[in-house]
Structures are given as C-alpha cells and as structure tokens.
ROKELUM-44272 format. One line per field, with one value per atom (N, C-alpha, C): residue number from 0; residue in one letter; atom name; x, y, z. Coordinates in nm, 4 decimals. Example, Ala and Ser with C-alpha at 12.3 -4.5 7.8 and 13.67 -1.06 7.14 Angstrom:
pos	[0_0_0_1_1_1]
code	[a_a_a_s_s_s]
site	[N_CA_C_N_CA_C]
east	[1.3190_1.2300_1.3200_1.2850_1.3670_1.2900]
north	[-0.5690_-0.4500_-0.3300_-0.2250_-0.1060_0.0030]
up	[0.7800_0.7800_0.7800_0.7080_0.7140_0.7870]
//
This chain:
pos	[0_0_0_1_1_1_2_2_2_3_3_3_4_4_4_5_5_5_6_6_6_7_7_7_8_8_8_9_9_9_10_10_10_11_11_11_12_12_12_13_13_13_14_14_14_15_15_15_16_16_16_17_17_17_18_18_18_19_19_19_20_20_20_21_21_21_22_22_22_23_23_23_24_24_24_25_25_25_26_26_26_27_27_27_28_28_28_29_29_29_30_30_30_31_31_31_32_32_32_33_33_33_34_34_34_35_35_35_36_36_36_37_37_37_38_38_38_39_39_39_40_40_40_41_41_41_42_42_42_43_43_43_44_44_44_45_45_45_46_46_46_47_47_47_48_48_48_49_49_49_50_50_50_51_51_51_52_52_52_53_53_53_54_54_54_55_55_55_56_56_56_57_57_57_58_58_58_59_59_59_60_60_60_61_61_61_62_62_62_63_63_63_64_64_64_65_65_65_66_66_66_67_67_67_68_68_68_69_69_69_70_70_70_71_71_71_72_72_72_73_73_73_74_74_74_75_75_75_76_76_76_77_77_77_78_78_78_79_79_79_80_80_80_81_81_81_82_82_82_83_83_83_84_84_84_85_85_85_86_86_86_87_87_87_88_88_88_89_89_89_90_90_90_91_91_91_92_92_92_93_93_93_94_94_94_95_95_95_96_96_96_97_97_97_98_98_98_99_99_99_100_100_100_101_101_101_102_102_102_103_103_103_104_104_104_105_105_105_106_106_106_107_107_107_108_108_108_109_109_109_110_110_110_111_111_111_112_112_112_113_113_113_114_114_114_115_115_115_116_116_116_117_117_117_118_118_118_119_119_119_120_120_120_121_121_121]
code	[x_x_x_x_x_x_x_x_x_x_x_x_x_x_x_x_x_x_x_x_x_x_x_x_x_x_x_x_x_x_x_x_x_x_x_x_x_x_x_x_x_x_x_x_x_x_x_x_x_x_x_x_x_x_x_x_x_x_x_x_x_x_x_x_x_x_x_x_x_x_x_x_x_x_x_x_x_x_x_x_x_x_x_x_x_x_x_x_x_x_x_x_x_x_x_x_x_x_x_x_x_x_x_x_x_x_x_x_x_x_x_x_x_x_x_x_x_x_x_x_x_x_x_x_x_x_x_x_x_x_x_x_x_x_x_x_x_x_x_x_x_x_x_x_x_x_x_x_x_x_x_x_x_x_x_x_x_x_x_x_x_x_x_x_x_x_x_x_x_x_x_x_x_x_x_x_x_x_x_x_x_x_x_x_x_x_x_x_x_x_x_x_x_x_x_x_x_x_x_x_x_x_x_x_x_x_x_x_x_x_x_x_x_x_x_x_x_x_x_x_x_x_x_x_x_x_x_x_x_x_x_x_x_x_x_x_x_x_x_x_x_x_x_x_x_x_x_x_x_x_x_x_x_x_x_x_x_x_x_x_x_x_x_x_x_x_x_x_x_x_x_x_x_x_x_x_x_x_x_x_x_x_x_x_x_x_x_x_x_x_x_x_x_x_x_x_x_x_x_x_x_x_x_x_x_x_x_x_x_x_x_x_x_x_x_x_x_x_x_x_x_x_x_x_x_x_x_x_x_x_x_x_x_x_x_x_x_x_x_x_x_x_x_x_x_x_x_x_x_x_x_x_x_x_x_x_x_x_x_x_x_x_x_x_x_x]
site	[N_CA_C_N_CA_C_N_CA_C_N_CA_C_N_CA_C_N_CA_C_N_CA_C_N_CA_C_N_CA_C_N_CA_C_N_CA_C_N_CA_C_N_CA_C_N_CA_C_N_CA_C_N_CA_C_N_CA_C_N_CA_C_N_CA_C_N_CA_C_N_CA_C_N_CA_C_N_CA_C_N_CA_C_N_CA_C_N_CA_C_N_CA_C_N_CA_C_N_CA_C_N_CA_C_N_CA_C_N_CA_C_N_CA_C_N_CA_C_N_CA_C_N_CA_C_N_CA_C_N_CA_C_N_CA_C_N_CA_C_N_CA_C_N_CA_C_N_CA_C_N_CA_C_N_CA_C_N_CA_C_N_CA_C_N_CA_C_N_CA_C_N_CA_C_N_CA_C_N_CA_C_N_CA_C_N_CA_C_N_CA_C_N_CA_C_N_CA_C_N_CA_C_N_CA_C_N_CA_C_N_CA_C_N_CA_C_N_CA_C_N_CA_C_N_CA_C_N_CA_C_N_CA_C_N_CA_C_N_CA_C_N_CA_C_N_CA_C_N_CA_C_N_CA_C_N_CA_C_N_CA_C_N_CA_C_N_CA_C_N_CA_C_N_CA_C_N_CA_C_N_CA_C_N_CA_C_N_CA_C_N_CA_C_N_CA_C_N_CA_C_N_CA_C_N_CA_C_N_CA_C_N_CA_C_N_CA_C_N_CA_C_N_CA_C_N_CA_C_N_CA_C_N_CA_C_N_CA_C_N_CA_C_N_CA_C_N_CA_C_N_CA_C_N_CA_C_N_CA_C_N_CA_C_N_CA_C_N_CA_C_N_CA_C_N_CA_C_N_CA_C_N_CA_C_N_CA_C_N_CA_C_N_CA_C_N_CA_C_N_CA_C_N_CA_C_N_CA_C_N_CA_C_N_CA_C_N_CA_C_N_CA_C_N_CA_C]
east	[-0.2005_-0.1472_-0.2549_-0.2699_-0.3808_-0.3397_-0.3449_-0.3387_-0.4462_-0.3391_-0.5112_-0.4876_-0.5775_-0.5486_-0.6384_-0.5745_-0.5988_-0.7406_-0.8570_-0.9536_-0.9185_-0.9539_-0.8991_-0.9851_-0.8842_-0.8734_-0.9291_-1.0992_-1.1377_-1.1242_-1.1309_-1.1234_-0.9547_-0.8806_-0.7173_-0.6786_-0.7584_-0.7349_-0.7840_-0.9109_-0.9535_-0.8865_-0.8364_-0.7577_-0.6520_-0.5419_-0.4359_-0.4782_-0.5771_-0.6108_-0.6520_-0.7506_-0.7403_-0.6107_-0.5759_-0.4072_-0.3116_-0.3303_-0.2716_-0.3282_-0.4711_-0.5409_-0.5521_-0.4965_-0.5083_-0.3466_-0.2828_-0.1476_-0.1213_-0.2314_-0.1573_-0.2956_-0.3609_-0.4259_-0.5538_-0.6185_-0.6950_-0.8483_-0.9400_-1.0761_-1.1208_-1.2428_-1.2898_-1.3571_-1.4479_-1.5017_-1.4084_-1.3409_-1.1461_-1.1492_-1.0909_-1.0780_-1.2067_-1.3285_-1.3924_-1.4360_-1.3771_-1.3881_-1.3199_-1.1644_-1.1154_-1.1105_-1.2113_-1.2342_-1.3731_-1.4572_-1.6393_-1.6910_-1.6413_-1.7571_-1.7866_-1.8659_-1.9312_-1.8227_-1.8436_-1.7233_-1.7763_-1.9150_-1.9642_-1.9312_-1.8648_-1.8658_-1.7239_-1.6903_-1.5046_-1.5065_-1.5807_-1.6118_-1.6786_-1.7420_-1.7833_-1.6275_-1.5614_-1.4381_-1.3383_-1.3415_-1.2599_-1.2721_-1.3829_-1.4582_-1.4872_-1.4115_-1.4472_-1.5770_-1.6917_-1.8066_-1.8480_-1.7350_-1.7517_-1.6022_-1.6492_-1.5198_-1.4515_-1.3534_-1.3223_-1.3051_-1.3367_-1.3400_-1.2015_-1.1097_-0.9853_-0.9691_-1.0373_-1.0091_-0.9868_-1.0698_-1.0612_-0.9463_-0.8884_-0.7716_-0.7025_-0.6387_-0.5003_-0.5284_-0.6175_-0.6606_-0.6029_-0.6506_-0.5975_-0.4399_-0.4014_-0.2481_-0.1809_-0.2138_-0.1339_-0.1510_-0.3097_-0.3513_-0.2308_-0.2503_-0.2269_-0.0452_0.0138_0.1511_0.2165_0.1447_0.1587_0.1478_0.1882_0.1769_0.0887_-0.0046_-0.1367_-0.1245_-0.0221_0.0514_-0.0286_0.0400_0.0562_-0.1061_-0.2052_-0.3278_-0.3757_-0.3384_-0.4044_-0.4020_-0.2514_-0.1866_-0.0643_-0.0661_-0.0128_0.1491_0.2202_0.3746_0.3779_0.4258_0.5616_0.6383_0.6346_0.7775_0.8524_0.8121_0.7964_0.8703_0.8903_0.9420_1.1271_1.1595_1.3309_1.3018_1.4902_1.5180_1.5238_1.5149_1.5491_1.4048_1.3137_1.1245_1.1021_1.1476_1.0953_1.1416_1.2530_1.3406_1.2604_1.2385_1.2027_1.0203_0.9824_0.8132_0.8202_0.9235_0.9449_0.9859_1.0458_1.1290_0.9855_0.9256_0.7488_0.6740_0.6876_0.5714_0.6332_0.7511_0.8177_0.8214_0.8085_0.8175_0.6298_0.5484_0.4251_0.4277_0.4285_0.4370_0.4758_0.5764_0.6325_0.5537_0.5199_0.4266_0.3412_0.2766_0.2087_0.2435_0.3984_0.4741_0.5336_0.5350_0.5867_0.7445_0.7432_0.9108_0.9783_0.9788_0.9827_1.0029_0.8944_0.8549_0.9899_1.0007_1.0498_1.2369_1.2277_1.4172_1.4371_1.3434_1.3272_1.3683_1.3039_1.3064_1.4599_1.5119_1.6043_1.7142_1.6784_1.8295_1.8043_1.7024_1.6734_1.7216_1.7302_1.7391_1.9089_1.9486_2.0927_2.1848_2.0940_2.1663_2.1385_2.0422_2.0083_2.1320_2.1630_2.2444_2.3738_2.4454_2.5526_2.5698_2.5015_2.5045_2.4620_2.3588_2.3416_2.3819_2.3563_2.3766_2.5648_2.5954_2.7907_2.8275_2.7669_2.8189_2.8005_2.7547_2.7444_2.8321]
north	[-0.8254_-0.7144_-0.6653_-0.5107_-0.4894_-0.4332_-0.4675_-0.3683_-0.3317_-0.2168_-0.0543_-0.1146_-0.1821_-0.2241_-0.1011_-0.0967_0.0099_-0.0499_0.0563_0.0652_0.0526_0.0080_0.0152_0.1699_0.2377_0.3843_0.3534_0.3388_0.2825_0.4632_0.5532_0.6499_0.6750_0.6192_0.6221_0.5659_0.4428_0.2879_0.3143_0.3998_0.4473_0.5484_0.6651_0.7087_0.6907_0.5945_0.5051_0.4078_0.3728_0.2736_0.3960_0.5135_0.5676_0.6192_0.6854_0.7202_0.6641_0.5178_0.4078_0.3837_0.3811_0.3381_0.4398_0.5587_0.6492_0.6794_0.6759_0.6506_0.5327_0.4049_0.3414_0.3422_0.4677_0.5027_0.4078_0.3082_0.2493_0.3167_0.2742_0.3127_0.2164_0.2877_0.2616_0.0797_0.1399_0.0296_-0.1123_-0.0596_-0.1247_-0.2019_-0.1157_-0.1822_-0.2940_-0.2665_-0.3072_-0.4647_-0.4649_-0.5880_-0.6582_-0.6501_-0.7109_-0.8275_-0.7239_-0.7819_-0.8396_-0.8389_-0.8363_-0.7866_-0.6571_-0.5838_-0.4716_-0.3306_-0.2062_-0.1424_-0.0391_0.1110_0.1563_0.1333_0.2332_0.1363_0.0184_-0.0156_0.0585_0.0539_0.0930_0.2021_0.2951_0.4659_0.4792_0.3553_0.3660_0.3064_0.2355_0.1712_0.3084_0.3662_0.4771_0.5990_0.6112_0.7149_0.6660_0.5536_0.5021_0.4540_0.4555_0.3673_0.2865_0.2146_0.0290_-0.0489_-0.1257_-0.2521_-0.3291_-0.4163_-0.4897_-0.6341_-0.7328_-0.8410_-0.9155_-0.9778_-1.0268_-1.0520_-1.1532_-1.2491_-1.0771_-1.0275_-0.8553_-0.7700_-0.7921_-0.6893_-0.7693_-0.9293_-1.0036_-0.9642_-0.9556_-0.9029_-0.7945_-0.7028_-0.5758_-0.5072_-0.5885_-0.6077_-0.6446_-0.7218_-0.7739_-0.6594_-0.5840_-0.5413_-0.3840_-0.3637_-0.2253_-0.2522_-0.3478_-0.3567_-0.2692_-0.3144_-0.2536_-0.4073_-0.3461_-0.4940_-0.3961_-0.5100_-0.5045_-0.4280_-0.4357_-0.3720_-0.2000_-0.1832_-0.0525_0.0311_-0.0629_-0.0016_-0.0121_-0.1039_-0.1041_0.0148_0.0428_0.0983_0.2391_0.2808_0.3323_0.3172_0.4175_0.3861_0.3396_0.2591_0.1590_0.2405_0.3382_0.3488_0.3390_0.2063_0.1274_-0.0013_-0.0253_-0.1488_-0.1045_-0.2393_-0.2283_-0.2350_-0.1612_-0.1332_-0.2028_-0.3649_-0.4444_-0.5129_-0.4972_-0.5069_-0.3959_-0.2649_-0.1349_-0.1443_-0.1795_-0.1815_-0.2663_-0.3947_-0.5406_-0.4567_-0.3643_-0.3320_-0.2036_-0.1281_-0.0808_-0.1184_-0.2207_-0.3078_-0.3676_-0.3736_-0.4557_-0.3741_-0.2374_-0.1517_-0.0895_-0.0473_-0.0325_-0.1166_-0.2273_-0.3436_-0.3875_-0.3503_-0.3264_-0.2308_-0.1088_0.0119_-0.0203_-0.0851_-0.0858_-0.2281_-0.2909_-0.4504_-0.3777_-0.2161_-0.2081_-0.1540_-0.1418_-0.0837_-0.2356_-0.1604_-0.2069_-0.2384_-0.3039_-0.3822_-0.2343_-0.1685_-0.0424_0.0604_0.0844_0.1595_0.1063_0.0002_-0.1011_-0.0684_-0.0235_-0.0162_0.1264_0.2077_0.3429_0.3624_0.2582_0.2956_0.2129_0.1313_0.0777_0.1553_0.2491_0.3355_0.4548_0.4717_0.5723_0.5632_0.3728_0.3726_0.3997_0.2749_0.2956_0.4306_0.5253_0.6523_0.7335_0.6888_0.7485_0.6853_0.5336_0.4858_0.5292_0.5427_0.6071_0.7679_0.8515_0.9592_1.0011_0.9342_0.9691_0.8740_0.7365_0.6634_0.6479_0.6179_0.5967_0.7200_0.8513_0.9746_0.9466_0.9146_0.9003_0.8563]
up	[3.4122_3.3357_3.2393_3.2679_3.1709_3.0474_2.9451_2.7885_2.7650_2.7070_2.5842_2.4879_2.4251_2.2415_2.1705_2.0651_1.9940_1.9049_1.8492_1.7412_1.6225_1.5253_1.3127_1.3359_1.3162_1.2407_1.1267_1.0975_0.9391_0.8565_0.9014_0.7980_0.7268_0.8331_0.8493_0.7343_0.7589_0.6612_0.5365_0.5314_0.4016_0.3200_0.4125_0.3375_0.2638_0.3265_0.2529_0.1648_0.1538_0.0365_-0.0473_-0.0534_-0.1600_-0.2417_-0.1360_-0.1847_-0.2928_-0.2394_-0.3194_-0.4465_-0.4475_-0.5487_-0.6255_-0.6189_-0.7009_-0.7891_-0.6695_-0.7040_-0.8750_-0.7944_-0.9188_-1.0215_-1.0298_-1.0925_-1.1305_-1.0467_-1.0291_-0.9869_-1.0478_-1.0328_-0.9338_-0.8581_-0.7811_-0.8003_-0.9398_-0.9901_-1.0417_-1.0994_-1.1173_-1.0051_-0.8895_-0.7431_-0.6928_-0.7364_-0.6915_-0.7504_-0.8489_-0.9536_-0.9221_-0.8570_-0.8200_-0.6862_-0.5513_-0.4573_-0.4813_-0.6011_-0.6156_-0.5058_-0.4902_-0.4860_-0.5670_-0.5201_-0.6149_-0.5762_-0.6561_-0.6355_-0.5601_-0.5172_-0.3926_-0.2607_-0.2255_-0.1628_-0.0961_-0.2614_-0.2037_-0.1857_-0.2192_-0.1850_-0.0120_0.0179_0.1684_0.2424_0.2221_0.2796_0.2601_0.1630_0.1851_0.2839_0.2760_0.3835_0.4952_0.5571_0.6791_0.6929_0.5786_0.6687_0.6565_0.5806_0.6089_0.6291_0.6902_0.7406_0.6147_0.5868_0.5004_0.5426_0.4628_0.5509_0.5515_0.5992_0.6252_0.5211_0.4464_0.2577_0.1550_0.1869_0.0572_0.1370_0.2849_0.3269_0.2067_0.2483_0.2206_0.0380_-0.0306_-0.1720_-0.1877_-0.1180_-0.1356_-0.1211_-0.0250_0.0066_-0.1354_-0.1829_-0.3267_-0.4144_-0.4084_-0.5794_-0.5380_-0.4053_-0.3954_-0.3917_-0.3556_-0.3283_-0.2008_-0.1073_0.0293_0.1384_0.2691_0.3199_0.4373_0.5059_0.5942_0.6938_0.7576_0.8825_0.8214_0.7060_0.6140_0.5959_0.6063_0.5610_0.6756_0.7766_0.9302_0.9908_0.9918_1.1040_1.0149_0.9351_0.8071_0.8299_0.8374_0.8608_0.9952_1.0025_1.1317_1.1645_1.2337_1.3057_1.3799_1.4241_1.5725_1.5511_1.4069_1.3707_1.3860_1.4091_1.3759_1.2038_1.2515_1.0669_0.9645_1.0146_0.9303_0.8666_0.9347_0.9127_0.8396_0.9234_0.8347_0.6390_0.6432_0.5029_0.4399_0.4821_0.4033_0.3786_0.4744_0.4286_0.3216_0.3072_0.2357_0.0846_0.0978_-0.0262_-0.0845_-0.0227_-0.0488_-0.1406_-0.0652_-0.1139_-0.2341_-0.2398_-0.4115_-0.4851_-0.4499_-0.5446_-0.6384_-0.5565_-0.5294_-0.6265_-0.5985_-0.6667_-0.8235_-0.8141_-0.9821_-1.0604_-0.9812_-1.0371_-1.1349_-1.1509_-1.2740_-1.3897_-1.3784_-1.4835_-1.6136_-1.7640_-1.8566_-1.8343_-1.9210_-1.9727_-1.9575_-2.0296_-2.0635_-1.9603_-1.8675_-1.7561_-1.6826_-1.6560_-1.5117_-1.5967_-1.7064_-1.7156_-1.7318_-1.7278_-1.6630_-1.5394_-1.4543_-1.2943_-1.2059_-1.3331_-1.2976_-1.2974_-1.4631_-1.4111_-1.3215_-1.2895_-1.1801_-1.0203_-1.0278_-0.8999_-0.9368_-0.9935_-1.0536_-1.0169_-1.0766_-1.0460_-0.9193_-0.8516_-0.7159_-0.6475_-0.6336_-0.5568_-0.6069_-0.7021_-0.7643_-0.7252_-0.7044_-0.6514_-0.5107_-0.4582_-0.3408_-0.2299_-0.1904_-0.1185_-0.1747_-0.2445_-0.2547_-0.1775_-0.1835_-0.1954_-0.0088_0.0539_0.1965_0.2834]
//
C-alpha cells in the first residue's frame, strides 16, 4: 500500500506562530529568549527559512498555548468533535495563561454571558 505523506508547510507554520506571537503580544526577541535562540532566528522560522527542532516545537506549544498538531498542520478539520473541542479548550486556555487575576474574571464573565445568551438560547 502506497501513501503521499505530506511536506511541513514551514512558511504555513511560520505564519501561525507569528500570528500567535503577536496575538499574545510577544517579541520576537521575547520569543526568542525563551527557546535560546536570536529574534532573527525566529524572524527566519517565521518566514519559512528555517526548521524548528522537536525540543523548541514542544517549547513553543506551551509559550504560545496552542497544541503541535496546530502549528504543523494549522486547523484540524479532520479531527472528530471530541479532539477538535479538547484542541480548542487548549488553545483558549493557552490564550488566557497571560492574563491577570483581573483580566481572567473579565473573561469569565464574558464567557458566562456568551453561554447564558447564546449557547442556552440554542
């Protein structure tokens, strides 16, 4: 049986890590301190013209609050609903890991009232 395996889309992959890293308002150099390396390294990883090595993906997975699948391969929509939800539940949870005491009971009654009006209302 023969399989097509697919190439790392590195400009794909770069673009969603910038996205993210901008999102949670992180500098290059920021980013780059974290995995040791330069901001120009992470400015070539964004632009597709360098690789990341497995130890700086599973790094990056945490700092950015996304899961690997996500920066590989960007949205899943291939996954059942119950993977898709739990990678979603990841990446908001991710998302809010850089918010205050403060920030985080903001977003609580936000969700609060999203689910009170929109999801009950269904």
């Amino acid at each position: 049986m023969a399989m097509e395996l697919k190439e790392i889309d590195k400009k794909g992959m770069g673009a969603r890590i910038r996205a993210r890293r901008e999102a949670l308002h992180i500098t290059r150099k920021e980013l780059g301190k974290y995995l040791s390396v330069t901001g120009k390294f992470i400015s070539d990883i964004e632009y597709g013209e360098k690789g990341i090595s497995l130890k700086n993906l599973y790094k990056l997975k945490q700092i950015l609050g996304v899961t690997s699948d996500f920066l590989l391969e960007g949205e899943a929509v291939s996954l059942p609903d119950g993977d898709k939800k739990r990678m979603l539940s990841e990446n908001i949870l991710g998302s809010l890991s850089v918010c205050s005491v403060e920030q985080l009971g903001c977003m609580e009654q936000i969700a609060r009232l999203y689910v009170e009006g929109v999801v009950n209302k269904e």
